[in-house]
N, CA, C and O atoms as a Tinker XYZ file with bonds, in Angstrom:
   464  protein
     1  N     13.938000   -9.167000   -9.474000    73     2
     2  CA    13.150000   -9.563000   -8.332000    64     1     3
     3  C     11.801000  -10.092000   -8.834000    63     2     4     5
     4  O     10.980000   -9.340000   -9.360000    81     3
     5  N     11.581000  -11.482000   -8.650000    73     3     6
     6  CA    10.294000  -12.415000   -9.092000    64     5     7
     7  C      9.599000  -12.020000   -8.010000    63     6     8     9
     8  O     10.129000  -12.520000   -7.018000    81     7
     9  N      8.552000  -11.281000   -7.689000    73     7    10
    10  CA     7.387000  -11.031000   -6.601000    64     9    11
    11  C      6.302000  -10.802000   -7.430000    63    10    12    13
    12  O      6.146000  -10.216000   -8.501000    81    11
    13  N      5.093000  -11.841000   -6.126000    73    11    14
    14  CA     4.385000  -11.172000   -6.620000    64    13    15
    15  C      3.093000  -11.172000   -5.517000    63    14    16    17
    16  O      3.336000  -10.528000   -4.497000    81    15
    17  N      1.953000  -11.711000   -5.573000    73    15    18
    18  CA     0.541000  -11.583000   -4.398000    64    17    19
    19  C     -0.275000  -12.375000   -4.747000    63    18    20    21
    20  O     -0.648000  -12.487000   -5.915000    81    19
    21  N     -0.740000  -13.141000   -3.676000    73    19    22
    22  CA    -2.000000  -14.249000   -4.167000    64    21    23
    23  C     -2.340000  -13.883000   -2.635000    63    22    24    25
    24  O     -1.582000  -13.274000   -1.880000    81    23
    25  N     -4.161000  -14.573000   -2.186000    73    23    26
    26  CA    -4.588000  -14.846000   -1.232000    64    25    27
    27  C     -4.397000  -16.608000   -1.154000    63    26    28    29
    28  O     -4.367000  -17.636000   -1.831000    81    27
    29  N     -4.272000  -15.909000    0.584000    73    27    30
    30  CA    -3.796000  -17.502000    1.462000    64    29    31
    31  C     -4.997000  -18.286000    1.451000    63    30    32    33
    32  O     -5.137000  -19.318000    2.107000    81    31
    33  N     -5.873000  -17.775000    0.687000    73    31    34
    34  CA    -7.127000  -19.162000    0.544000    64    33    35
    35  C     -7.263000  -19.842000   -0.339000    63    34    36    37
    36  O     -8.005000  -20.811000   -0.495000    81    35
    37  N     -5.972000  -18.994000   -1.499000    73    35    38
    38  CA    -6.089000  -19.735000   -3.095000    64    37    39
    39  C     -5.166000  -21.279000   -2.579000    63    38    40    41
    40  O     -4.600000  -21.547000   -1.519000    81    39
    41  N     -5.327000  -22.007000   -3.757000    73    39    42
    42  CA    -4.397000  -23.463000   -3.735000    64    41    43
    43  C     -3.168000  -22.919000   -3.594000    63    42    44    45
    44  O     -2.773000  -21.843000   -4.043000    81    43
    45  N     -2.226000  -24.203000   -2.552000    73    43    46
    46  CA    -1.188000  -23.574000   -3.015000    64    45    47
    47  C     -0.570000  -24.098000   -4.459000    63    46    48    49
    48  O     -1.081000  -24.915000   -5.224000    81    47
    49  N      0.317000  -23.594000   -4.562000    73    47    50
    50  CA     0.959000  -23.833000   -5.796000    64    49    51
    51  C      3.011000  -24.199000   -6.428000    63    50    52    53
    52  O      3.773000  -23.232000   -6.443000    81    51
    53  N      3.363000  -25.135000   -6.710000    73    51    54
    54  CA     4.639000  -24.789000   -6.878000    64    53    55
    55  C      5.294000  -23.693000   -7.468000    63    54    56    57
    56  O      6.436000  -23.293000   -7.242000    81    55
    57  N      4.179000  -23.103000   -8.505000    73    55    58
    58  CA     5.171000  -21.869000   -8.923000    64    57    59
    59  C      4.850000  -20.896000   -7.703000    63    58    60    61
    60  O      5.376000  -19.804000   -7.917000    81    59
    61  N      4.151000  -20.931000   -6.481000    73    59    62
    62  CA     4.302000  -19.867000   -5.708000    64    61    63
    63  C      5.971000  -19.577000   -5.193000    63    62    64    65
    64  O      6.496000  -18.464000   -5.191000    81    63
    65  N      6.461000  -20.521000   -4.881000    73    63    66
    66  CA     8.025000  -20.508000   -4.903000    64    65    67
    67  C      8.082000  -19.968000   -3.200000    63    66    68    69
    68  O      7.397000  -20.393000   -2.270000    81    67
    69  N      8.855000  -19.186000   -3.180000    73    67    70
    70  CA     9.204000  -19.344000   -1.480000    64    69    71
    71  C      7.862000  -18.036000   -0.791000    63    70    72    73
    72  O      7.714000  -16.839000   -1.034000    81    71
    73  N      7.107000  -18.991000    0.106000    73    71    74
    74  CA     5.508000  -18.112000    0.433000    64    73    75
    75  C      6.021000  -17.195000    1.753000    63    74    76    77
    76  O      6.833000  -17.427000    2.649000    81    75
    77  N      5.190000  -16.089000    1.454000    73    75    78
    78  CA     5.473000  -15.100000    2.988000    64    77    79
    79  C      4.352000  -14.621000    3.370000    63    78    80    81
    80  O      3.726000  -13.811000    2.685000    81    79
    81  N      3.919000  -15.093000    4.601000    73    79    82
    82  CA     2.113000  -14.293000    4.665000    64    81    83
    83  C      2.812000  -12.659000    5.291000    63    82    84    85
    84  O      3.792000  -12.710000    6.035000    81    83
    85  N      2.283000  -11.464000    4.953000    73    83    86
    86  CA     2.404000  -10.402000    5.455000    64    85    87
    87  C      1.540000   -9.851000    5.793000    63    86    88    89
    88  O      1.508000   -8.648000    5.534000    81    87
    89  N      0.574000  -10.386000    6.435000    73    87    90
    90  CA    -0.223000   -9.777000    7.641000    64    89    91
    91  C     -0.185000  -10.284000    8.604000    63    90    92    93
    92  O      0.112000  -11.424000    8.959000    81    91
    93  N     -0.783000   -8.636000    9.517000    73    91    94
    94  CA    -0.239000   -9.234000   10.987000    64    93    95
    95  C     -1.015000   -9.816000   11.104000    63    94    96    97
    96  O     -0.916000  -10.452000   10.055000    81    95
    97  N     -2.070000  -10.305000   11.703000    73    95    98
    98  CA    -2.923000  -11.045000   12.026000    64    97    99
    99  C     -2.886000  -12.187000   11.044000    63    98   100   101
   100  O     -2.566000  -11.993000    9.871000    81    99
   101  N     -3.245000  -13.503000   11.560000    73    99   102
   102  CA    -3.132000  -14.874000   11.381000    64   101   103
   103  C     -4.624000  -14.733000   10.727000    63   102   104   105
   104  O     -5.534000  -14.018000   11.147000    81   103
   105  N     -4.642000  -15.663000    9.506000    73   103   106
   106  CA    -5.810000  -15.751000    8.770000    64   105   107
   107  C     -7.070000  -16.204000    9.078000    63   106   108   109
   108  O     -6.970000  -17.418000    8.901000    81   107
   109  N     -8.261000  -15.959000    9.453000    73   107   110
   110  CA    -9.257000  -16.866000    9.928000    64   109   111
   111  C     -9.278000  -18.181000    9.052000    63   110   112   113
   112  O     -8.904000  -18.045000    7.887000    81   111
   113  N     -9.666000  -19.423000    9.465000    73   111   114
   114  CA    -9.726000  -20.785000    9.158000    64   113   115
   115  C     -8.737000  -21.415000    8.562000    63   114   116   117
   116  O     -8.894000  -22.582000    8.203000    81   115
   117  N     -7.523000  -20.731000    8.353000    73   115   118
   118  CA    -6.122000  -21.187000    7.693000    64   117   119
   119  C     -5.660000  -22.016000    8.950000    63   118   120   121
   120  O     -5.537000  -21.536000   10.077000    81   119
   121  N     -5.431000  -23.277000    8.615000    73   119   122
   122  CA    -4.378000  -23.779000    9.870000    64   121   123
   123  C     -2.606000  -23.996000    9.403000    63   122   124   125
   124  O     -2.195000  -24.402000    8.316000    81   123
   125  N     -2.055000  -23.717000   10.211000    73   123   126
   126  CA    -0.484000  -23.876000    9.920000    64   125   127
   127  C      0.298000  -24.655000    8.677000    63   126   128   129
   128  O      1.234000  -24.534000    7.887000    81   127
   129  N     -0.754000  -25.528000    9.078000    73   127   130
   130  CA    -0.190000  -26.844000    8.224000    64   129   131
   131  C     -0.745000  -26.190000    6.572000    63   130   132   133
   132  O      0.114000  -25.876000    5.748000    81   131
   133  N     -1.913000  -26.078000    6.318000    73   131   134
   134  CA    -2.646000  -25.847000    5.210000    64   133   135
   135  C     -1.890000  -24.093000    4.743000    63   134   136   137
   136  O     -1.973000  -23.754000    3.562000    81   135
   137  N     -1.325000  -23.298000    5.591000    73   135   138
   138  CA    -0.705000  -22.435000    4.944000    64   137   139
   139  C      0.660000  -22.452000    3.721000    63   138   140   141
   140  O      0.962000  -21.823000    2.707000    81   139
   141  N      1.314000  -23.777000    4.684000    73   139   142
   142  CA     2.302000  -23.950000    3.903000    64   141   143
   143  C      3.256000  -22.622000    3.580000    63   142   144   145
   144  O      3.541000  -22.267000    2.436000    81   143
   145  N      3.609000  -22.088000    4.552000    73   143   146
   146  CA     4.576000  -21.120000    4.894000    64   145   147
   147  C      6.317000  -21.282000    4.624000    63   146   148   149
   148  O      6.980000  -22.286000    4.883000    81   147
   149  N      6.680000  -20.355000    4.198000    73   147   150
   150  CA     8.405000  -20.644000    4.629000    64   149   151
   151  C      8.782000  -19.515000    5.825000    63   150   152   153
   152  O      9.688000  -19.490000    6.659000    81   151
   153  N      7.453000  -18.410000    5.468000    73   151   154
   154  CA     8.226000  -17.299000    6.646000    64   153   155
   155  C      6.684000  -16.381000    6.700000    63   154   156   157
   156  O      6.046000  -15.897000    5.765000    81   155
   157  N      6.419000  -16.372000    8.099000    73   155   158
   158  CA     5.073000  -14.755000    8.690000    64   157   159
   159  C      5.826000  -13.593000    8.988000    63   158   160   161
   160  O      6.222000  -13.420000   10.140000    81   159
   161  N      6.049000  -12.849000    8.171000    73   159   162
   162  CA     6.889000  -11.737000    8.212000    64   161   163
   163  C      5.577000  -10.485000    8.862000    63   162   164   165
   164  O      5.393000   -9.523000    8.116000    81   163
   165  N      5.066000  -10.512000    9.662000    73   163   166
   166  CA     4.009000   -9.721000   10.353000    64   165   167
   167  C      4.289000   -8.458000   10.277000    63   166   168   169
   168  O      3.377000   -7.665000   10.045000    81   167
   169  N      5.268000   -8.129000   10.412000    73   167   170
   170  CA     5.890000   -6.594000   11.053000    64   169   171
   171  C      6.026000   -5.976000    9.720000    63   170   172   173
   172  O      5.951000   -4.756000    9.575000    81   171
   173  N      6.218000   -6.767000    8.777000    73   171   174
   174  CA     5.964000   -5.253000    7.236000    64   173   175
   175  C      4.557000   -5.201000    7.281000    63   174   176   177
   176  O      4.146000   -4.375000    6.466000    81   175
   177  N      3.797000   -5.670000    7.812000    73   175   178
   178  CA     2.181000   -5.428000    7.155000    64   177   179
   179  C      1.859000   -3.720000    7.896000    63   178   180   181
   180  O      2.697000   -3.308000    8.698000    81   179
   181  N      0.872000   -3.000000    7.628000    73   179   182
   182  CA     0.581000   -2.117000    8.120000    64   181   183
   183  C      0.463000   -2.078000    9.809000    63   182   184   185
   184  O      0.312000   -2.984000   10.628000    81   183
   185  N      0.590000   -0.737000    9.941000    73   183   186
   186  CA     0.367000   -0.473000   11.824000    64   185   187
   187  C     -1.114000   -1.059000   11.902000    63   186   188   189
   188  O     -1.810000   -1.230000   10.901000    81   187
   189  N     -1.490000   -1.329000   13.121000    73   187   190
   190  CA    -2.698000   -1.844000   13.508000    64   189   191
   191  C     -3.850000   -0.706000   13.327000    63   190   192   193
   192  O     -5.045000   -0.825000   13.058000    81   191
   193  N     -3.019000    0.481000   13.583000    73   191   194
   194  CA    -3.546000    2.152000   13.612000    64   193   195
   195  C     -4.215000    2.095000   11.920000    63   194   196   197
   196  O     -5.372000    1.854000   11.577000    81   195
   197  N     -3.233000    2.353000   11.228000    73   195   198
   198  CA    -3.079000    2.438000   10.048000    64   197   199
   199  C     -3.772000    1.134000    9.282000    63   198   200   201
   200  O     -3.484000    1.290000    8.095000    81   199
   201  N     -4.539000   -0.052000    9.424000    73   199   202
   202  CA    -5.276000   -0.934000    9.131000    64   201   203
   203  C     -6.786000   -0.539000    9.512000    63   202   204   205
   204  O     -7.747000   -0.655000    8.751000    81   203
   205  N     -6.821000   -0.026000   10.892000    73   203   206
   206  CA    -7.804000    0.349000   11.530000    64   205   207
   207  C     -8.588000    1.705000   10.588000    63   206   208   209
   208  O     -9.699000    1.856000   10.080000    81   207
   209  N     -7.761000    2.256000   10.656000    73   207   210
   210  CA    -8.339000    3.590000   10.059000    64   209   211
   211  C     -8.620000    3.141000    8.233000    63   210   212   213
   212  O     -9.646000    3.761000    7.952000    81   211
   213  N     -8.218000    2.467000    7.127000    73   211   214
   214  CA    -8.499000    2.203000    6.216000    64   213   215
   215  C     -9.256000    1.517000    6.541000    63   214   216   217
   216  O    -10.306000    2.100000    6.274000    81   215
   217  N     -9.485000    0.606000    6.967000    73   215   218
   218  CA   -11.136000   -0.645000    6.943000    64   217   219
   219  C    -11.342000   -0.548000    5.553000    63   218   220   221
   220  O    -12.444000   -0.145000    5.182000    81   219
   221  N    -10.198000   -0.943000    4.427000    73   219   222
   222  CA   -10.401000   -1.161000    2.641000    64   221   223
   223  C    -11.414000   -0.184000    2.687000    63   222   224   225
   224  O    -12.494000   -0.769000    2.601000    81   223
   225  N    -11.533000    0.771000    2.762000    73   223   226
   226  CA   -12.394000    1.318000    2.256000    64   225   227
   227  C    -12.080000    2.268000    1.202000    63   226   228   229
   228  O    -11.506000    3.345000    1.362000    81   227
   229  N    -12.568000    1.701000   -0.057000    73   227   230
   230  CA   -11.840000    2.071000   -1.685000    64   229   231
   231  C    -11.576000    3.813000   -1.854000    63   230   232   233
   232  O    -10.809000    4.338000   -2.660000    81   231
   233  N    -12.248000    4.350000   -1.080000    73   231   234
   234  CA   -11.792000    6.270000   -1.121000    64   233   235
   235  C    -10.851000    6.327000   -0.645000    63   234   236   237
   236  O    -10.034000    6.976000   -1.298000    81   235
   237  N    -10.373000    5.798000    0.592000    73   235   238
   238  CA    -9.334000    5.794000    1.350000    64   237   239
   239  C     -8.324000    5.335000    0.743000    63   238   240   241
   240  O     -7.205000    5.630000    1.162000    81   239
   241  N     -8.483000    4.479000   -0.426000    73   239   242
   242  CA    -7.284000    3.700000   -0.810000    64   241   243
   243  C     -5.886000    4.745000   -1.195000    63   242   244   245
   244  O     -4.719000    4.494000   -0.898000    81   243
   245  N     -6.273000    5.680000   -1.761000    73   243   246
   246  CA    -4.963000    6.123000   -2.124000    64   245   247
   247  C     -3.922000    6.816000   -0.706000    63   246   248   249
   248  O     -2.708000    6.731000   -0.523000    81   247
   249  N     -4.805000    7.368000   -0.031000    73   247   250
   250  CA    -4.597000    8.159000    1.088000    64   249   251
   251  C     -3.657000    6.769000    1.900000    63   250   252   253
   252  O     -2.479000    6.847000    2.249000    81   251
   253  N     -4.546000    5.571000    2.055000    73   251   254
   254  CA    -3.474000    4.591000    2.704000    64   253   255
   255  C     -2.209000    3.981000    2.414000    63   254   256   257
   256  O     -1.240000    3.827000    3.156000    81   255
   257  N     -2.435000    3.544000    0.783000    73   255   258
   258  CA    -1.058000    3.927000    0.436000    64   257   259
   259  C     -0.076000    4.292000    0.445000    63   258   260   261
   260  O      0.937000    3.596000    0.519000    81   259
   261  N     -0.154000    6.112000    0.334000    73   259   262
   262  CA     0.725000    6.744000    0.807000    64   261   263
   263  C      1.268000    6.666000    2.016000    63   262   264   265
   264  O      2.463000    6.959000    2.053000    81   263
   265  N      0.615000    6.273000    3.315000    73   263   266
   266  CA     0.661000    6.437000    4.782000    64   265   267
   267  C      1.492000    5.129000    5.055000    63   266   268   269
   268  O      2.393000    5.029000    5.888000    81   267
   269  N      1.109000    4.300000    4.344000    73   267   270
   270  CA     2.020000    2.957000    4.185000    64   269   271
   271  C      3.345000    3.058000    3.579000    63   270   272   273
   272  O      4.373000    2.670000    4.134000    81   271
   273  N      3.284000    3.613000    2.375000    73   271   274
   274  CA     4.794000    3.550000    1.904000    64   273   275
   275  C      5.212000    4.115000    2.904000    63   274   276   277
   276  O      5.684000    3.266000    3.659000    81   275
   277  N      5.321000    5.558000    3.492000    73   275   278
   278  CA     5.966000    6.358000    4.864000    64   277   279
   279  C      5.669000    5.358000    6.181000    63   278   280   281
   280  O      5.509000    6.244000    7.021000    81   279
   281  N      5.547000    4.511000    6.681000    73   279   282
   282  CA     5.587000    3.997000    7.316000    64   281   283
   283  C      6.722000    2.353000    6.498000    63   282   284   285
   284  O      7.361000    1.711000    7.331000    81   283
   285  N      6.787000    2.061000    5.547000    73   283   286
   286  CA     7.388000    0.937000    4.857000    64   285   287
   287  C      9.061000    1.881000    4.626000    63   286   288   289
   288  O     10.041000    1.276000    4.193000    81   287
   289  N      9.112000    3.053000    4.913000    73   287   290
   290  CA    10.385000    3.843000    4.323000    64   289   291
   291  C     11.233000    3.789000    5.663000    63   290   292   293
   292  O     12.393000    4.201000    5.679000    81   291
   293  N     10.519000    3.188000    6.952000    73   291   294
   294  CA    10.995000    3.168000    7.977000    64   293   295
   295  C     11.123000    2.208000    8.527000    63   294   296   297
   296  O     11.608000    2.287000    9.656000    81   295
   297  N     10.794000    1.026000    8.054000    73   295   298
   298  CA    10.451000   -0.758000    8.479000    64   297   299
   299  C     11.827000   -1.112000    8.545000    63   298   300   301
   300  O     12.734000   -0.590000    7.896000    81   299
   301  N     11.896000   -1.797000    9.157000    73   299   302
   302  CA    13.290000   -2.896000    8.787000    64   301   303
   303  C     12.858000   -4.158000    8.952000    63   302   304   305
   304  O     13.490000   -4.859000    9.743000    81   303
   305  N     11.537000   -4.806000    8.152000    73   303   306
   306  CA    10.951000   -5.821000    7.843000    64   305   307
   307  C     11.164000   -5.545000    6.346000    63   306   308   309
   308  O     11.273000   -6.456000    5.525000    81   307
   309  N     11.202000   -4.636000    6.130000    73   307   310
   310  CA    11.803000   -3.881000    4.342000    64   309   311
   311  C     13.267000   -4.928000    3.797000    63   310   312   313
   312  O     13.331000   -5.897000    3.041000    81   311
   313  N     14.109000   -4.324000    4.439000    73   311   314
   314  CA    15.518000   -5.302000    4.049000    64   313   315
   315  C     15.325000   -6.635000    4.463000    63   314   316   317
   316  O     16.155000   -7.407000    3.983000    81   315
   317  N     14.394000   -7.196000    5.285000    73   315   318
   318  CA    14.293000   -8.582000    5.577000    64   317   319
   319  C     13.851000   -8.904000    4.392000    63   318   320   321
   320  O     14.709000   -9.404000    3.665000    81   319
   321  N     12.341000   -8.739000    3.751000    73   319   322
   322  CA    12.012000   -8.501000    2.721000    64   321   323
   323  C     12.585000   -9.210000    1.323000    63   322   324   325
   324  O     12.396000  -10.238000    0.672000    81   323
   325  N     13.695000   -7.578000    1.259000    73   323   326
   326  CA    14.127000   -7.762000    0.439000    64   325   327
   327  C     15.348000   -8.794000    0.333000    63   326   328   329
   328  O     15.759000   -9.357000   -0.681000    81   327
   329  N     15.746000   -8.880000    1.448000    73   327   330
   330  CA    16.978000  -10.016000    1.210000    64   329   331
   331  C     16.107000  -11.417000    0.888000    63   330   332   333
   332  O     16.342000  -11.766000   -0.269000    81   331
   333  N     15.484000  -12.021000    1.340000    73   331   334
   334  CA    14.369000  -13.107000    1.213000    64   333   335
   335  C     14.550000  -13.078000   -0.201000    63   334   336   337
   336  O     15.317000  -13.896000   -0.711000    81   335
   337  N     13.725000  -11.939000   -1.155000    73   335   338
   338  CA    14.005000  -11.981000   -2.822000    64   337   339
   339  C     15.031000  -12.020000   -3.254000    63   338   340   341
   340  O     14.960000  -12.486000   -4.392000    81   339
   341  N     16.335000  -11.704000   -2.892000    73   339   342
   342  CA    17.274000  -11.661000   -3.415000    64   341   343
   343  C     17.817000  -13.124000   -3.293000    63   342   344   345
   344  O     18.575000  -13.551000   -4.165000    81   343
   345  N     17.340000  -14.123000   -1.927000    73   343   346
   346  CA    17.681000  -15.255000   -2.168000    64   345   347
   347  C     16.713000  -16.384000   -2.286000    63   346   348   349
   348  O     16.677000  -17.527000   -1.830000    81   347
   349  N     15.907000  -15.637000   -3.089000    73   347   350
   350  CA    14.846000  -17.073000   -3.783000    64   349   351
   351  C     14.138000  -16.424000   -5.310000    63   350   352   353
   352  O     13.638000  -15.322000   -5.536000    81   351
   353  N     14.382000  -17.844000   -6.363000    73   351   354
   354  CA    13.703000  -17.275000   -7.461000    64   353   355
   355  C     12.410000  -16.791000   -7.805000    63   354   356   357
   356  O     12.062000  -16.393000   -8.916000    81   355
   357  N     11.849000  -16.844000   -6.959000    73   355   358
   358  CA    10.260000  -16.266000   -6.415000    64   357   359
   359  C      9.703000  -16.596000   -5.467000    63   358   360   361
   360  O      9.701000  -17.728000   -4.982000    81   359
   361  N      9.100000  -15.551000   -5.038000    73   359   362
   362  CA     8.454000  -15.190000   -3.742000    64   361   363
   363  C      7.426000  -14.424000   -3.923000    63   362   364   365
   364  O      7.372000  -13.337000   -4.498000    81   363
   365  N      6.120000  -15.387000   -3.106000    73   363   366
   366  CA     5.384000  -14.779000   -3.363000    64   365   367
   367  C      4.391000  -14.605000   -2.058000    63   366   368   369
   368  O      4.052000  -15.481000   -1.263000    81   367
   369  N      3.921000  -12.807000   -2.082000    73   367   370
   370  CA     3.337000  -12.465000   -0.290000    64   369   371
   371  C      1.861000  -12.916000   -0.499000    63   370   372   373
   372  O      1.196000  -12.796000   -1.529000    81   371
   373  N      1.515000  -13.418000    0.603000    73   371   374
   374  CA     0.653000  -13.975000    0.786000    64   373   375
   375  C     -0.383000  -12.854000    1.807000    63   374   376   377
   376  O      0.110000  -12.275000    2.775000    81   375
   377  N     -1.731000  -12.691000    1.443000    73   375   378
   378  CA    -2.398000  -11.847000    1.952000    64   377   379
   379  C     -4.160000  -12.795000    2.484000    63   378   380   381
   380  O     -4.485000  -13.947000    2.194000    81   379
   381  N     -5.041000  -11.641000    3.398000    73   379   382
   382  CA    -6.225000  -13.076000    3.119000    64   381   383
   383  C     -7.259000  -11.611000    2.861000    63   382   384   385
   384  O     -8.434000  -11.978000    2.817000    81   383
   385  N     -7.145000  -10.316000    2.710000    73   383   386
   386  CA    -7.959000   -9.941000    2.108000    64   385   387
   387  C     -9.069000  -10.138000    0.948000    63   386   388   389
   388  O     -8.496000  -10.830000    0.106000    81   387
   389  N    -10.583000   -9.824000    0.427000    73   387   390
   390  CA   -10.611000  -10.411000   -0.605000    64   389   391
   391  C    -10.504000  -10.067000   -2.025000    63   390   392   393
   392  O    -10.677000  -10.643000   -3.099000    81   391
   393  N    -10.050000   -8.568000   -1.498000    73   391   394
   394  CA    -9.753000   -7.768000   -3.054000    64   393   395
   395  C     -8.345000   -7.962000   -3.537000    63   394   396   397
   396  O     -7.316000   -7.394000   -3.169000    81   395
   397  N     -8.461000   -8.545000   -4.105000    73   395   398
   398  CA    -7.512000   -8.985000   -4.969000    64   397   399
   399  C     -6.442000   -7.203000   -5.651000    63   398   400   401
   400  O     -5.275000   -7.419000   -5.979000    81   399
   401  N     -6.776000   -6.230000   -5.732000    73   399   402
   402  CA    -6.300000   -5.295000   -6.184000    64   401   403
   403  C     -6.499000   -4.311000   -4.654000    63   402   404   405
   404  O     -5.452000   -4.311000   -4.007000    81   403
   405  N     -7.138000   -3.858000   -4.286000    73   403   406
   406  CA    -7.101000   -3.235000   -2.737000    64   405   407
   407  C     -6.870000   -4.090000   -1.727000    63   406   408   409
   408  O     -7.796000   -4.771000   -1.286000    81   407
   409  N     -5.444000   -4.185000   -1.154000    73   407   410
   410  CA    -4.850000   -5.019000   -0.112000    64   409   411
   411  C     -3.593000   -4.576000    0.001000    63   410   412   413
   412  O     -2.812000   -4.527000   -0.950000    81   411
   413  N     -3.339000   -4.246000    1.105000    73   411   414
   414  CA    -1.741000   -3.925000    1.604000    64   413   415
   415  C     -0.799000   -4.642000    0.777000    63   414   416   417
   416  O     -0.040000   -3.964000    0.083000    81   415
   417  N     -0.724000   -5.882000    0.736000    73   415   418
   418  CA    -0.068000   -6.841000   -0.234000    64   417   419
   419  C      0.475000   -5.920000   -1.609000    63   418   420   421
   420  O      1.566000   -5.422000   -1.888000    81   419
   421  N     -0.560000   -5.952000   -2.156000    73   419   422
   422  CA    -0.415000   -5.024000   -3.380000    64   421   423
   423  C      0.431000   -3.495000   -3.400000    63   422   424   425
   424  O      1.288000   -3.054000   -4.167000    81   423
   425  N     -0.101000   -3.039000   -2.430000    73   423   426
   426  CA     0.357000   -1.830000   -2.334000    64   425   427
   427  C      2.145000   -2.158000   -1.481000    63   426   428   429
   428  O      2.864000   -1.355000   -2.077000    81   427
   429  N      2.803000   -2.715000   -0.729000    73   427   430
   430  CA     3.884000   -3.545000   -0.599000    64   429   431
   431  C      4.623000   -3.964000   -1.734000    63   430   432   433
   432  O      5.842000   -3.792000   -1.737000    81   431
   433  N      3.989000   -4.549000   -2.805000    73   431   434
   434  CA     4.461000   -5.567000   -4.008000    64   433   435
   435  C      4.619000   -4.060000   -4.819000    63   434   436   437
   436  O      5.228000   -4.395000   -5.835000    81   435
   437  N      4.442000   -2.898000   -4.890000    73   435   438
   438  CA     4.462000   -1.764000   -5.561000    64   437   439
   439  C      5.352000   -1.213000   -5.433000    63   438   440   441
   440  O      6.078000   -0.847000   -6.358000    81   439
   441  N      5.577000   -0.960000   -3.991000    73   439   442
   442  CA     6.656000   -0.717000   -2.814000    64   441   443
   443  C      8.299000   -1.274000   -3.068000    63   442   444   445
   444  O      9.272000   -0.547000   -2.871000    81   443
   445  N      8.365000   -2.317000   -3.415000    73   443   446
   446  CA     9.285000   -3.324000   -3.917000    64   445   447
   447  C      9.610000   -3.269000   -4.816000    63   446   448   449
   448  O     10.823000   -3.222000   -5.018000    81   447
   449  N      8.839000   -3.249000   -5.691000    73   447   450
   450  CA     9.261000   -3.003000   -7.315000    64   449   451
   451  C      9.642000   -1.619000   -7.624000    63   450   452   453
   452  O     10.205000   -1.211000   -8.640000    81   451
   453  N      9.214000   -0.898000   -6.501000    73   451   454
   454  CA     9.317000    0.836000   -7.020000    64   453   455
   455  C      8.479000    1.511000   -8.059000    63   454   456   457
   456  O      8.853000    2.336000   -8.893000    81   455
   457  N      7.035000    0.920000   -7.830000    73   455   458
   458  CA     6.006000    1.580000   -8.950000    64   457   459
   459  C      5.176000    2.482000   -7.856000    63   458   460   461
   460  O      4.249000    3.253000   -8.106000    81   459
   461  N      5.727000    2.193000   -6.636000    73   459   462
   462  CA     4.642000    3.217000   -5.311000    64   461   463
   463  C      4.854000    4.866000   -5.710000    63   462   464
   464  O      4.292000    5.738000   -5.049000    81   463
C-alpha cells in the first residue's frame, strides 16, 4: 500500500497519484478546480466532536489519536479507504492543516499502515 499525506495548498503533483482530501470541511480558498480531486472522502476524517475538542492542540495530540483510531475501528469510510489503495498505485490524503506532522491525516496514514 503506496500512501501517503501532503497539504491541499502544496502544488499538485503527478507523483501524488490518485488524491483524496479527508477532511470534512472543504478547504478555505481551495476552489474545486485547483484541488484537483479524484475523491472527498469526508466521513473518515474525525467527528466534528472529536476535531472540536483537539483544536491541534500538541498535549492533546496523543489523547486524540487514540480517540480517532476508536472511532476509525468503526468507520466504514475505512474499507472505502482501503479499497481506493488497493486499486491505485498511490494515493495520496490530502489534508489543509498546517502541521505537517500533527493532523488527522497523519494520524489516519498510521492507521493504514498499522503503525497506530
Amino acid at each position: 500500500m503506496d500512501v501517503t499525506t501532503k497539504r491541499i495548498y502544496s502544488p499538485v503533483s503527478p507523483d501524488d497519484g490518485y488524491r483524496v482530501l479527508v477532511d470534512r470541511l472543504w478547504p478555505r480558498g481551495v476552489s474545486k478546480a485547483a484541488a484537483n480531486l479524484d475523491l472527498w472522502l469526508r466521513d473518515v476524517a474525525p467527528s466534528t466532536e472529536l476535531r472540536t475538542w483537539w483544536d491541534h492542540d500538541p498535549g492533546k495530540q496523543a489523547e486524540f489519536a487514540a480517540r480517532y483510531d476508536a472511532e476509525l475501528d468503526h468507520n466504514p469510510a475505512v474499507d472505502e479507504l482501503r479499497q481506493v489503495a488497493r486499486e491505485h498505485p498511490r494515493v495520496t490524503l490530502l489534508y489543509a492543516a498546517r502541521d505537517p506532522h500533527m493532523n488527522h491525516a497523519q494520524v489516519l496514514l498510521d492507521y493504514l499502515t498499522g503503525e497506530a
